[in-house]
Backbone as CSV, one residue per row, in Angstrom:
resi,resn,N_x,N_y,N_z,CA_x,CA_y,CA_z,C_x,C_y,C_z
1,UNK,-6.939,1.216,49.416,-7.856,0.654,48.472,-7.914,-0.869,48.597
2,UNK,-6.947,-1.548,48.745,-6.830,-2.633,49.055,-7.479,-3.524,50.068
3,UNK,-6.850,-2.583,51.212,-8.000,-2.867,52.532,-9.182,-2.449,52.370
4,UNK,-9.983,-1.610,51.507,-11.460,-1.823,51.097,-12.181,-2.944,50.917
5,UNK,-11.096,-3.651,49.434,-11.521,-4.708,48.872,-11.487,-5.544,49.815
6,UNK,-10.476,-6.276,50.937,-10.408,-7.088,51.476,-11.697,-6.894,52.253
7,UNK,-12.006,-5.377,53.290,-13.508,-5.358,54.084,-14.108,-6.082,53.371
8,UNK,-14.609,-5.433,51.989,-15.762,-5.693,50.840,-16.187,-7.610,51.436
9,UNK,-14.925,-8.091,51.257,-14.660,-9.486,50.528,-15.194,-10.297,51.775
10,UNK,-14.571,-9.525,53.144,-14.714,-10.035,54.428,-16.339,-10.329,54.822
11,UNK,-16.851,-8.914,54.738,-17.971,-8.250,54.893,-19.093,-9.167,53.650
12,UNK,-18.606,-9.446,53.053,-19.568,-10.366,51.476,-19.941,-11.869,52.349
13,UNK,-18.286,-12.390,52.716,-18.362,-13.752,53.384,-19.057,-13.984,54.526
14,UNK,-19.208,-12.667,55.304,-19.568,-13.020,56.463,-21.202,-13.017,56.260
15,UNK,-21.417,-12.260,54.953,-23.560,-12.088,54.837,-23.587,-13.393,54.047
16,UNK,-22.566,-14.176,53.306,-23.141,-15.533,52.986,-22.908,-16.206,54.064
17,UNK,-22.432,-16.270,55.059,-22.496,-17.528,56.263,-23.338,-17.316,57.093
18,UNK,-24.075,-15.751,57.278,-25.113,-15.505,57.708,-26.301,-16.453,57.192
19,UNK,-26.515,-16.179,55.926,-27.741,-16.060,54.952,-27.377,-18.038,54.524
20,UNK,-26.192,-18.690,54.610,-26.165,-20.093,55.433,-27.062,-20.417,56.437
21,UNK,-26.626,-19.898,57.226,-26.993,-20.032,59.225,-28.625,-20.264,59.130
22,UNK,-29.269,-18.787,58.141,-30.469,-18.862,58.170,-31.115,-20.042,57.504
23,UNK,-30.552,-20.267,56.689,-31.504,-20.971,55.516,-31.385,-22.467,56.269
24,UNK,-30.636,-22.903,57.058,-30.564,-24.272,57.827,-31.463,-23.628,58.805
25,UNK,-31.130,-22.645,59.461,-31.826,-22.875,60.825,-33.543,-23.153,59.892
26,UNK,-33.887,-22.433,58.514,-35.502,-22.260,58.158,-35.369,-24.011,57.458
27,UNK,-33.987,-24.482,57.212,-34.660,-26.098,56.425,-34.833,-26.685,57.902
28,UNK,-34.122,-26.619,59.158,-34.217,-27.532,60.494,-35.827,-27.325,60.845
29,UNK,-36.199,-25.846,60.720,-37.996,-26.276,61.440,-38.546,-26.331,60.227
30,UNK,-38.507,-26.184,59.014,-38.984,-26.989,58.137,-39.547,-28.262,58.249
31,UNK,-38.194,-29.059,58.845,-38.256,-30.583,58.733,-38.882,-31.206,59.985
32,UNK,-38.831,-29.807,60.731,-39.741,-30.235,62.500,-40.829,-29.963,61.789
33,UNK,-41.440,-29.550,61.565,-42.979,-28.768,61.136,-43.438,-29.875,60.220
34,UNK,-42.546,-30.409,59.094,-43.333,-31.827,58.449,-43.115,-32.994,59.133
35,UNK,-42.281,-33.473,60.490,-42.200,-34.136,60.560,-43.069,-33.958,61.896
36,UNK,-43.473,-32.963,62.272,-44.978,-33.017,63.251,-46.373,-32.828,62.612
37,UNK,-46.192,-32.483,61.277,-47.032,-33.090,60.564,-48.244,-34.246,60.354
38,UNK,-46.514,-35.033,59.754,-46.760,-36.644,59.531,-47.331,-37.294,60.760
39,UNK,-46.977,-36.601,61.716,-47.336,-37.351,62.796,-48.400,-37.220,63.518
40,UNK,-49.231,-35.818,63.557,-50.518,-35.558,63.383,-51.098,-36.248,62.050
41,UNK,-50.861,-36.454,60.921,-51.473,-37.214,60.169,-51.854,-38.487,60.876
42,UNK,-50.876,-39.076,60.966,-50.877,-40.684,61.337,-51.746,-40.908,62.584
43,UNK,-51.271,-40.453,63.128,-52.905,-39.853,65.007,-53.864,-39.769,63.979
44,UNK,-54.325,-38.526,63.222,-55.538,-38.490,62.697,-56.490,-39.758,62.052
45,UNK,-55.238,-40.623,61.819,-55.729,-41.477,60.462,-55.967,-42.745,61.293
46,UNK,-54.851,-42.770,62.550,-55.520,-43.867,63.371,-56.517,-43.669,64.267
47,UNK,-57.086,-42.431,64.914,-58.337,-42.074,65.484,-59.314,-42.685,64.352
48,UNK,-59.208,-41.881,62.869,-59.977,-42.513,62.165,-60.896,-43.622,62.014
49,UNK,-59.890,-44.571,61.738,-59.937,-46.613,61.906,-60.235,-46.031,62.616
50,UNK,-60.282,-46.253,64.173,-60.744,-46.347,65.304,-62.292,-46.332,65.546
51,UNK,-62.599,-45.107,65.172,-63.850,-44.536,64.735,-64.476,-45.695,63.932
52,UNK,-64.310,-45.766,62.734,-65.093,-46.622,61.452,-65.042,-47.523,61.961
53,UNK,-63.833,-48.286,62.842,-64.569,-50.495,63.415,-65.092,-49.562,64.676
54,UNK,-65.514,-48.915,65.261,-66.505,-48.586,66.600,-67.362,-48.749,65.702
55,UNK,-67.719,-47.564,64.447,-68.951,-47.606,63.782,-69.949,-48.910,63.525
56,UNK,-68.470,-49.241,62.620,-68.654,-50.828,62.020,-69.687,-51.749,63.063
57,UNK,-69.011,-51.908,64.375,-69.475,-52.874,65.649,-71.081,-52.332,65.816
58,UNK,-70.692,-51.026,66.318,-72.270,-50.607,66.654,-73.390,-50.803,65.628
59,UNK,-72.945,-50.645,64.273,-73.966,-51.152,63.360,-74.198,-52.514,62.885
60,UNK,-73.317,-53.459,63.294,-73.253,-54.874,63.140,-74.103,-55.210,64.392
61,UNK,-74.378,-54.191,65.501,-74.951,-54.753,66.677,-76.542,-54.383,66.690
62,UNK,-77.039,-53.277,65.779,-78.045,-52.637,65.711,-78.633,-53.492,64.352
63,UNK,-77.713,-54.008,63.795,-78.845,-55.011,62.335,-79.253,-56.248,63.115
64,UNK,-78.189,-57.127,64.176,-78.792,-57.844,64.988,-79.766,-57.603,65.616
65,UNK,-80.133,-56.717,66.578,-80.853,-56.278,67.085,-82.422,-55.955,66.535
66,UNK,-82.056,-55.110,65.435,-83.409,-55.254,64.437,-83.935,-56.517,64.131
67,UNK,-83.343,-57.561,63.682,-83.345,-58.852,63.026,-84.331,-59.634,64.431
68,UNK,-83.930,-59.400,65.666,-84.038,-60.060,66.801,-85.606,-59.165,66.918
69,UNK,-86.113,-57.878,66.543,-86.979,-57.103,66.614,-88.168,-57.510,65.936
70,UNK,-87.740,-57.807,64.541,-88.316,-58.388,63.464,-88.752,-59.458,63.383
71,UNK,-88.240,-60.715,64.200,-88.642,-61.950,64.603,-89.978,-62.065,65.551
72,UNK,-89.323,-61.369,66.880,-90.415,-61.050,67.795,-91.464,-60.072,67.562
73,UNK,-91.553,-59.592,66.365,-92.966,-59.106,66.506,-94.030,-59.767,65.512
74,UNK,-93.088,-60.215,64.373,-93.721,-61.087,63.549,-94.262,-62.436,64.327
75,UNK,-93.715,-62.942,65.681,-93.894,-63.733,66.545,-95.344,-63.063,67.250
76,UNK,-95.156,-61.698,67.578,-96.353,-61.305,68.435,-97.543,-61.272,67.669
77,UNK,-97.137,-61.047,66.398,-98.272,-60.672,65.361,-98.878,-62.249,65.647
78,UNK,-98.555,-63.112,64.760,-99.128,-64.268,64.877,-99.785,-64.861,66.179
79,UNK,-99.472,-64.376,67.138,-99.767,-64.426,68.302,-101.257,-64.016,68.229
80,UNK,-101.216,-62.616,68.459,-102.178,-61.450,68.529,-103.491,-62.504,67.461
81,UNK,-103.302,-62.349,66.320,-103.989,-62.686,65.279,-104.819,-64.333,65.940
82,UNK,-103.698,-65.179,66.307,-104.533,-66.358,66.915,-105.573,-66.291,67.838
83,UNK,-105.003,-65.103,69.058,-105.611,-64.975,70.468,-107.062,-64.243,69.886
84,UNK,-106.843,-63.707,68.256,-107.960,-62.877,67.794,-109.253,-63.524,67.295
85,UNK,-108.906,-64.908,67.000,-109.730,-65.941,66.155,-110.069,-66.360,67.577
86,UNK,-109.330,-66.977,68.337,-109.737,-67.792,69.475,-111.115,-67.332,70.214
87,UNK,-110.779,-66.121,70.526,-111.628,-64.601,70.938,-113.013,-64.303,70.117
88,UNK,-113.018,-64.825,69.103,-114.234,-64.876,67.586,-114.141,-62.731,67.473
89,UNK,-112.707,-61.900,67.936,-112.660,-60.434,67.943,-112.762,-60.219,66.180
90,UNK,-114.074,-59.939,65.545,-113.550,-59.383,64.129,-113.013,-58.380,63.892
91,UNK,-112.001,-58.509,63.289,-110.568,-57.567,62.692,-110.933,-57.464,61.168
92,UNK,-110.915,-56.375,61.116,-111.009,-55.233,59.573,-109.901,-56.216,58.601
93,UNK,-110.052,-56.262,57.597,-109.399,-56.984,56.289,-108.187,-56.237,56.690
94,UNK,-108.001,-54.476,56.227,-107.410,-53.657,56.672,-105.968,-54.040,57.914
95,UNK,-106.670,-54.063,58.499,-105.845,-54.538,60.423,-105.129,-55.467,60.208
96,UNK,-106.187,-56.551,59.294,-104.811,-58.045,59.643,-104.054,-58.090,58.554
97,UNK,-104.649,-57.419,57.174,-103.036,-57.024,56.144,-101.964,-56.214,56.593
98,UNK,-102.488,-55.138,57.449,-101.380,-54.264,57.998,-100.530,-55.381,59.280
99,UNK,-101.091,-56.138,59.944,-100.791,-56.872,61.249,-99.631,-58.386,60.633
100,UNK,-100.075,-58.574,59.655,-99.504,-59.917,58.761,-98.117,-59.920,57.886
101,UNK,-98.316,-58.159,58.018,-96.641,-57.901,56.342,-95.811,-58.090,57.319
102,UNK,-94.938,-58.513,56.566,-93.711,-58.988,56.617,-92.845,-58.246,57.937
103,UNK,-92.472,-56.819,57.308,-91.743,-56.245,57.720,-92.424,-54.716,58.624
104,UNK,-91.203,-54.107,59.180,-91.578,-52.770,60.192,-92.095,-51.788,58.927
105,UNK,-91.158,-52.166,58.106,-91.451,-51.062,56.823,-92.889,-50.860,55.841
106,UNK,-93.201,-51.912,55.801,-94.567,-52.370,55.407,-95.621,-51.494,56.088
107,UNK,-95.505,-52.112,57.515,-96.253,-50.844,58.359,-96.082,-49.725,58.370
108,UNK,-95.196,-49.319,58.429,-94.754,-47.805,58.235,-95.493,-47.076,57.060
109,UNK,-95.261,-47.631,56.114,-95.462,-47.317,54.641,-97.404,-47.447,54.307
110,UNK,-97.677,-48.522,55.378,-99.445,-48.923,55.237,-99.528,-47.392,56.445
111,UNK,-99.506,-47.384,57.228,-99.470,-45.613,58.316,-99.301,-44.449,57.374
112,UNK,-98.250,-44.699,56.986,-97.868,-43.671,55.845,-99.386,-43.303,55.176
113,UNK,-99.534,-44.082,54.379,-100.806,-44.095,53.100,-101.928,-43.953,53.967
114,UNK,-102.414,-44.491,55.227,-103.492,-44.047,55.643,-103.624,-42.313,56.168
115,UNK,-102.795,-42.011,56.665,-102.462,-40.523,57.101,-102.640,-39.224,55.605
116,UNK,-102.022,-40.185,54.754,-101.759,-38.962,53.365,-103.631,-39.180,52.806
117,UNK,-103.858,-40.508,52.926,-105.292,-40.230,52.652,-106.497,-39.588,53.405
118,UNK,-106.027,-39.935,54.938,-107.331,-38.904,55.340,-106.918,-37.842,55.358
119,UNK,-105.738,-37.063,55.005,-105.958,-35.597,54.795,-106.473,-34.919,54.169
């Protein structure tokens, strides 16, 4: 009976050093698994940045660009319009308000309204 208890006792110790063994070996890739994680985070987050100042540049390079667009045509316009007087070419009220605004958008928006009206 004795030597039962002792198996019992043996046999008890040896399923807690088991059920030890496991629970480290499951906290060790635990701590691999968050700590490859974090580290896919941190890649992710610096691809990120990466991304947003590329963005950043390319759109700091495309408002220049417009700006440089916007000059030269407002340049051509005035152009056009002189070479038009010089020429005695009469231009529609129409033509040289649309030819004179300001901006690309202006035109767009004067295209716009002529299109929705002749439909």
């Amino acid at each position: 009976m004795a030597r039962n208890i002792n198996e019992n006792k043996n046999m008890a110790l040896s399923a807690l050093l088991r059920e030890e063994d496991n629970n480290s070996d499951d906290n060790q890739r635990n701590y691999q698994v968050v700590t490859s994680n974090r580290g896919n985070s941190r890649l992710r987050l610096q691809q990120r940045w990466q991304r947003l100042n590329q963005l950043r540049a390319e759109n700091k390079m495309l408002e220049d660009k417009l700006k440089f667009l916007e000059k030269e045509i407002r340049f051509l316009k005035k152009l056009f319009v002189t070479q038009a007087r010089i020429s005695q070419i009469n231009l529609s009220r129409s033509v040289l308000k649309t030819l004179m605004s300001d901006t690309t958008s202006d035109i767009l928006k004067n295209d716009l309204t002529k299109s929705q009206s002749s439909s």
